[in-house]
C-alpha positions as CSV (number, residue, x, y, z in Angstrom):
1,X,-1.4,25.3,5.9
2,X,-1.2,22.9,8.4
3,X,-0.3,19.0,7.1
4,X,0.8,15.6,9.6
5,X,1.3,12.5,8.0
6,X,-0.3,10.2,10.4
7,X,1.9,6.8,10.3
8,X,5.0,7.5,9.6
9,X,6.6,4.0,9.1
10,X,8.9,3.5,6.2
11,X,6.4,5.1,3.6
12,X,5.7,7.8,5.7
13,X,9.1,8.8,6.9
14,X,9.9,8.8,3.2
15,X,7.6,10.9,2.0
16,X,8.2,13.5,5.4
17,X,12.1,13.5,4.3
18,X,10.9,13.9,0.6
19,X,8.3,16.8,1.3
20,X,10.6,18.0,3.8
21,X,13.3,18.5,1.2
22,X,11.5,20.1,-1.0
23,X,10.3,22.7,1.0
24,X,7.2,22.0,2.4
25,X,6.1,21.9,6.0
26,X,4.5,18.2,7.5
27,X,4.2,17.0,10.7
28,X,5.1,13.2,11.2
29,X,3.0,11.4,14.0
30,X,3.4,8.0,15.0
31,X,3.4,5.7,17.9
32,X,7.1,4.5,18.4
33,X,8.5,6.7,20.5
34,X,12.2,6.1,20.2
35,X,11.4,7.0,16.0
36,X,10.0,10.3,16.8
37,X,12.9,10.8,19.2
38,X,15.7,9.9,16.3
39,X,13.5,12.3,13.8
40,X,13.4,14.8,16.2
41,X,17.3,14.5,16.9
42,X,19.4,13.4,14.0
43,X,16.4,13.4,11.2
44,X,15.2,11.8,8.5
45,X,17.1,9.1,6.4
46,X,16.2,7.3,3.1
47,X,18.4,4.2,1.8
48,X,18.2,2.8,-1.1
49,X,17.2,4.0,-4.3
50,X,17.3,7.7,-2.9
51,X,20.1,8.7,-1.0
52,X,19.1,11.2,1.9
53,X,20.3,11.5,5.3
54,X,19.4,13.5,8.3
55,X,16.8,15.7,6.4
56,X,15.2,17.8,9.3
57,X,11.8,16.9,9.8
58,X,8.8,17.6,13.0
59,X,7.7,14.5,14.6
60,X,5.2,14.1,17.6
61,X,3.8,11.5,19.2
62,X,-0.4,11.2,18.8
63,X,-0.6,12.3,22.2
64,X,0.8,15.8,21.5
65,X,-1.8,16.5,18.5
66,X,-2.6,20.2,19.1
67,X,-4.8,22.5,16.6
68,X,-6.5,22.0,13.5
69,X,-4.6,20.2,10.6
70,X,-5.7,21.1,7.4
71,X,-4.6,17.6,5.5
72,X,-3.9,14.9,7.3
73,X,-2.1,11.8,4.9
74,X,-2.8,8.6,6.7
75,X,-0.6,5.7,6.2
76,X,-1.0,3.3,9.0
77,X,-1.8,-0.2,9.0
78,X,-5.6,-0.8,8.5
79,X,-5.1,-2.5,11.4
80,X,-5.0,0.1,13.5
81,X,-7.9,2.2,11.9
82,X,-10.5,1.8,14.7
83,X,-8.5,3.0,17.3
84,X,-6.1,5.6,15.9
85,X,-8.5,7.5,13.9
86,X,-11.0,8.6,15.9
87,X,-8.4,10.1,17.8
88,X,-8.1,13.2,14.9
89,X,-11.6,14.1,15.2
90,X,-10.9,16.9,17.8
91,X,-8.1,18.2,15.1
92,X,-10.4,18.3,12.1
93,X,-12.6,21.0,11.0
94,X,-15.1,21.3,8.6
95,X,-12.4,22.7,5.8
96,X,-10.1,19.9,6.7
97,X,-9.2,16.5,4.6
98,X,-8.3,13.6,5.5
99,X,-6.4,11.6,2.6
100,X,-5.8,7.9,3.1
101,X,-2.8,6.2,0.9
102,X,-3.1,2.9,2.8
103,X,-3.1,-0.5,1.2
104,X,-6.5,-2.6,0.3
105,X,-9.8,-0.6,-0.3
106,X,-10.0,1.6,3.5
107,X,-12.1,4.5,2.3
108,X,-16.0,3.5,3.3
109,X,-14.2,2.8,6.7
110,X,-12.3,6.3,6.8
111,X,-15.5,8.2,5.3
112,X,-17.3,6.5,8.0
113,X,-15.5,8.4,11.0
114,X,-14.9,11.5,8.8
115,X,-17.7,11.6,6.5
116,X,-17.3,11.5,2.8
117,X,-17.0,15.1,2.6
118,X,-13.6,15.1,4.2
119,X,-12.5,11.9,3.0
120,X,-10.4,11.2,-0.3
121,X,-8.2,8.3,-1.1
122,X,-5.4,7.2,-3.5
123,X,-2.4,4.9,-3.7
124,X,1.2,5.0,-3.7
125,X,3.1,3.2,-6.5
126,X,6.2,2.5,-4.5
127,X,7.1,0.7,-1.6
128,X,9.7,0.5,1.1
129,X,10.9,-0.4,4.1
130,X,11.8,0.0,8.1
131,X,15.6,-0.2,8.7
132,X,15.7,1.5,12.5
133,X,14.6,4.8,14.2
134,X,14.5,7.3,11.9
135,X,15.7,5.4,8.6
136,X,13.8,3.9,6.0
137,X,14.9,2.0,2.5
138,X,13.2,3.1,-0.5
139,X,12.9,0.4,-2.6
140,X,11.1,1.5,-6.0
141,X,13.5,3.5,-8.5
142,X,12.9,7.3,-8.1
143,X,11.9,7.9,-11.6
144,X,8.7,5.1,-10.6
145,X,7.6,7.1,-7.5
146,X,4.1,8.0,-8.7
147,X,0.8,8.6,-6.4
148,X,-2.8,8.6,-7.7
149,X,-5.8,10.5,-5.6
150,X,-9.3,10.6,-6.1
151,X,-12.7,11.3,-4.2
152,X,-15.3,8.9,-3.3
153,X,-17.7,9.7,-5.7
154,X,-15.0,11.0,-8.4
155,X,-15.5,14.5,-8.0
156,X,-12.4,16.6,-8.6
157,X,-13.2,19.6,-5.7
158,X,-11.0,22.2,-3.8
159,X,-10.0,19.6,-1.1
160,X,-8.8,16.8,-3.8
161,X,-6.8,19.8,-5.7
162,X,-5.6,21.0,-2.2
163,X,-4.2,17.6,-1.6
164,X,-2.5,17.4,-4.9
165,X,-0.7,20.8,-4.8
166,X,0.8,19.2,-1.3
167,X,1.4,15.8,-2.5
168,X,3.5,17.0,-5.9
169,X,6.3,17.6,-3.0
170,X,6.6,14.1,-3.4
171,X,6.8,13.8,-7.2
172,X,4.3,12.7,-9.8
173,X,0.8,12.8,-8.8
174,X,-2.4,12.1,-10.7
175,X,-6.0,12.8,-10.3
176,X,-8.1,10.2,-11.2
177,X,-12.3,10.2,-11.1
178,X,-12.6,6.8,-10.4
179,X,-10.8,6.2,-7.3
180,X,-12.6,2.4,-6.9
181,X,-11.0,1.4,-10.3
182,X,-7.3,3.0,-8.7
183,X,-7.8,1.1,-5.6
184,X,-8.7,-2.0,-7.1
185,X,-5.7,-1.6,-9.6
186,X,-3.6,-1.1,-6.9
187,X,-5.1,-4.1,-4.7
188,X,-3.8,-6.1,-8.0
189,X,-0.3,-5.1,-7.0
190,X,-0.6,-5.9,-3.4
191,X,-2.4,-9.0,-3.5
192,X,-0.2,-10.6,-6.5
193,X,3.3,-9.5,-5.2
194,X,2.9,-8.7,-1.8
195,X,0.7,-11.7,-0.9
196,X,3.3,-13.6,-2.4
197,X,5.9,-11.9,-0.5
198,X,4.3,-12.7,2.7
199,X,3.8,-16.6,1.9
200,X,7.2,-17.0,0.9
201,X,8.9,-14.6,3.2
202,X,11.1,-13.5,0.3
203,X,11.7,-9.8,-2.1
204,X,9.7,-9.2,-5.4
205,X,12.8,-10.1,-7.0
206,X,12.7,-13.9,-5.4
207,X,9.5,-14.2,-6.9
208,X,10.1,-12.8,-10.2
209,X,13.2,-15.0,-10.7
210,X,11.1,-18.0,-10.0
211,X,9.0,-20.0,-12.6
212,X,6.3,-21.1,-10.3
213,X,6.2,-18.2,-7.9
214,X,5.4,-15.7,-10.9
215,X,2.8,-18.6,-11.8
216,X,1.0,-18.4,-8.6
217,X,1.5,-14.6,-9.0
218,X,-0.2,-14.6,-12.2
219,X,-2.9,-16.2,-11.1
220,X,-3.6,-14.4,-7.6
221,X,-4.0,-11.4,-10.6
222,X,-6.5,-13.2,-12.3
223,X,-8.4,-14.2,-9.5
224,X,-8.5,-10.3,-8.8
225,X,-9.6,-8.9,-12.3
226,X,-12.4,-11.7,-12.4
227,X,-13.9,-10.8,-9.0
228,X,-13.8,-6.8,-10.1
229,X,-15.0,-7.3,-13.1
230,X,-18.3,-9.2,-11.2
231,X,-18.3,-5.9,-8.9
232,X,-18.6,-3.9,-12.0
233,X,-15.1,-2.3,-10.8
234,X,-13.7,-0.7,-13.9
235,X,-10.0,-1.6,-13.2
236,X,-8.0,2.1,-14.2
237,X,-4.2,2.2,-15.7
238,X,-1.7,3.0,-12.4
239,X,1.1,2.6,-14.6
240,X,1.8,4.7,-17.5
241,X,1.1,2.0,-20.4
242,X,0.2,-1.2,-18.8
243,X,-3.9,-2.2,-18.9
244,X,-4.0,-4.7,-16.0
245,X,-6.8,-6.5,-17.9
246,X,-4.3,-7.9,-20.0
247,X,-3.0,-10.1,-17.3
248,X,-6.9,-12.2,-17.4
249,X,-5.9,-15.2,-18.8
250,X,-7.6,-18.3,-20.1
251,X,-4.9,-20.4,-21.5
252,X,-1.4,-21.2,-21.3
253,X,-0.1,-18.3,-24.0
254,X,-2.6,-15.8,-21.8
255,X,-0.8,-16.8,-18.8
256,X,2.7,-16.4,-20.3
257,X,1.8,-13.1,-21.0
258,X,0.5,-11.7,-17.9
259,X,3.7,-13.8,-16.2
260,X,5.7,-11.1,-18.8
261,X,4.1,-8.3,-17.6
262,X,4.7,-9.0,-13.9
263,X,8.7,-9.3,-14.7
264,X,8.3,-6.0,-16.5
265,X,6.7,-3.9,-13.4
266,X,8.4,-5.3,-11.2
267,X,12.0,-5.6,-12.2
268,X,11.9,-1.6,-10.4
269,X,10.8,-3.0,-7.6
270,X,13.1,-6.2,-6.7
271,X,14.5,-5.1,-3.2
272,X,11.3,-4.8,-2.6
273,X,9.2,-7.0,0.8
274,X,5.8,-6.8,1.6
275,X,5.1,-4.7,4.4
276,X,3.1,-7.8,5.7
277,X,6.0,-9.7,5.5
278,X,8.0,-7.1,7.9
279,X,5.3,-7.1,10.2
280,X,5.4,-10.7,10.2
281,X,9.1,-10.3,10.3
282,X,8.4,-8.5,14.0
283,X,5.4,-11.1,15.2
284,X,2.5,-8.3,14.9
285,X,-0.4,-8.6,12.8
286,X,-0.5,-7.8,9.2
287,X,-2.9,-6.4,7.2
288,X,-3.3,-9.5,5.1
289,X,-7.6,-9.6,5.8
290,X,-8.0,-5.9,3.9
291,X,-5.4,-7.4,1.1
292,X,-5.5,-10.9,-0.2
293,X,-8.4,-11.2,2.0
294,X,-10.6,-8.8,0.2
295,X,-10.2,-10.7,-3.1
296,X,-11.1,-13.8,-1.2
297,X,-14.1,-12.7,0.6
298,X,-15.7,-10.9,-2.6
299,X,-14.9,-14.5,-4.0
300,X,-17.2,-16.0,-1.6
301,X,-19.8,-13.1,-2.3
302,X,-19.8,-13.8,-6.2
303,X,-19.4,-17.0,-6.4
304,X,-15.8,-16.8,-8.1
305,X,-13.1,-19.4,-6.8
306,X,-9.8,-17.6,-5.4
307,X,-7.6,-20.9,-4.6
308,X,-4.6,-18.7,-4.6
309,X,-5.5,-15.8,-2.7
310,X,-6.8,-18.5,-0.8
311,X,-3.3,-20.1,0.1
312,X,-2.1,-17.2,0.7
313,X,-4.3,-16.1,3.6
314,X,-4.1,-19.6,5.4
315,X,-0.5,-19.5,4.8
316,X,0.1,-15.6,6.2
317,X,-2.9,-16.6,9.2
318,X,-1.2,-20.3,10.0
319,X,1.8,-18.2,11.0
320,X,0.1,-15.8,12.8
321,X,-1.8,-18.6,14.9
322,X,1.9,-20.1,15.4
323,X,0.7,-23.5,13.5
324,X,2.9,-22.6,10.7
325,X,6.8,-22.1,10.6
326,X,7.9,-18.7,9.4
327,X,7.5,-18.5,5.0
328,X,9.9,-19.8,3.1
329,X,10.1,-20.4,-0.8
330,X,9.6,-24.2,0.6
331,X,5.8,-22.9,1.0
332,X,5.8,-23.1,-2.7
333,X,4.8,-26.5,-2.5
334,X,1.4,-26.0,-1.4
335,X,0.1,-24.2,-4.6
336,X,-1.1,-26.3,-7.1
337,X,-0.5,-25.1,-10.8
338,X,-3.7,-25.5,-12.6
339,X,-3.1,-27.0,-16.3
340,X,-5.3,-24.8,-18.7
């Protein structure tokens, strides 16, 4: 079997040293050329919570694609979607799948140039980070690494199995029949922490440690479950033993509760930025429009007011435009806590 990770940033170097470890046999391809030329040469390293170094791994550029890859993972930006993915079709066939683990809900998009056939999705419940060529920084605790999959229509066929078998080099993986309700679940996570993150340029831990930012967190969740639930998204448990429903809140107790629940799940996670923060760290454009920006613009759709996601997107977009001044917790300031 032939398998390439396409994107192979800090989750995807991860998972090739992880995969790689354990045995199994993935190609890495990705853009940066000096990366694939410290993979190539000294190998893969994790920081971190994991503790790998120089793990012996196949990297190419997208230019030296060759043959027909039997499951491609795809883990770069949405961002780059329209321009990097077309480019597999000539190493597809009919047999082959494509799986995307990006963040945000990119599967009609991928289905689109693939077909839904050859497309499954899922999400990855950990996160980390670039460092330099060839080295990445795991920031989730090992014993949290977890990755759901699922089909488009919730099927469980050959291809979803086939993908699952590969992906258990990795650690725990799940197969769930509603991938919409993962993905949504998972766009909970991104949006709350990571959108936060981004507008404060600061870790998971800075915003768990701090009475409003959790606040604000809180509520970017609740802005989220209230604009599935109008989708008719049923939102699916990612985390052994947490229902994100519970963190929908109408009062001040409800509120205290989901801001419990957000220091729980994320108290594994504190070294943890959003990866639209490090791009914003490197002045390129983040993926904040298929994040934050999704709850916002289903908002619009259903009539549902987001006023944090909201904040978040002028705040990530103000940068980008250069009207704003890198994020700080200063940026604080510009939520208003609602009194319910």
């Amino acid at each position: 079997m032939k398998a390439a990770i396409l994107g192979a940033g800090s989750l995807g170097t991860i998972m090739g040293a992880v995969i790689s470890k354990n045995g199994g046999d993935v190609i890495l391809i990705d853009n940066n050329v000096a990366h694939v030329d410290a993979l190539n040469n000294s190998g893969a390293t994790v920081t971190g919570y994991m503790d790998l170094k120089n793990i012996p791994v196949k990297a190419i550029t997208p230019d030296k694609m060759e043959g027909i890859y039997d499951i491609v993972l795809v883990l770069l930006k949405q961002t780059a979607n329209k321009t990097a993915l077309p480019k597999l079709l000539p190493h597809l066939n009919e047999n082959s799948v494509v799986c995307t683990l990006q963040n945000g809900i990119p599967e009609e998009m991928v289905a689109e140039i693939f077909g839904e056939d050859r497309t499954i999705g899922g999400t990855v419940g950990w996160g980390g980070g670039w460092v330099s060529p060839g080295v990445a920084q795991l920031f989730t605790r090992q014993d949290h690494m977890r990755i759901e999959i699922g089909s488009i229509d919730g099927k469980i066929t050959e291809k979803v199995r086939r993908v699952e078998e590969f992906l258990k080099l990795t650690g725990d993986v799940e197969v769930n029949e509603s991938l919409m309700g993962i993905r949504w679940s998972k766009l909970l996570m991104n949006s709350a922490l990571s959108g936060m993150s981004a507008a404060l340029g600061c870790t998971f831990g800075d915003i768990i440690d701090d009475d409003k930012a959790v606040i604000c967190a809180a509520h970017v969740a609740d802005e989220l479950i209230r604009v599935a639930e109008k989708k008719n998204v049923k939102m699916e448990i990612i985390i052994p033993g947490c229902d994100f429903l519970e963190m929908k809140f109408d009062d001040e107790a409800g509120r205290d509760n989901t801001v419990k629940i957000l220091r729980e799940i994320y108290d594994v996670h504190r070294p943890q930025k959003a990866s639209m923060l490090q791009d914003m760290e490197k002045e390129i454009s983040c993926e904040i429009d298929y994040i934050n920006g999704v709850v916002c613009g289903n908002g619009d759709k259903f009539e549902i007011e987001t006023p944090f996601n909201d904040k978040i997107v002028e705040i990530v977009k103000g940068f980008e435009k250069k009207e704003l001044a890198f994020p700080t917790m200063k940026n604080l300031d510009k939520f208003e806590i609602p009194k319910i």
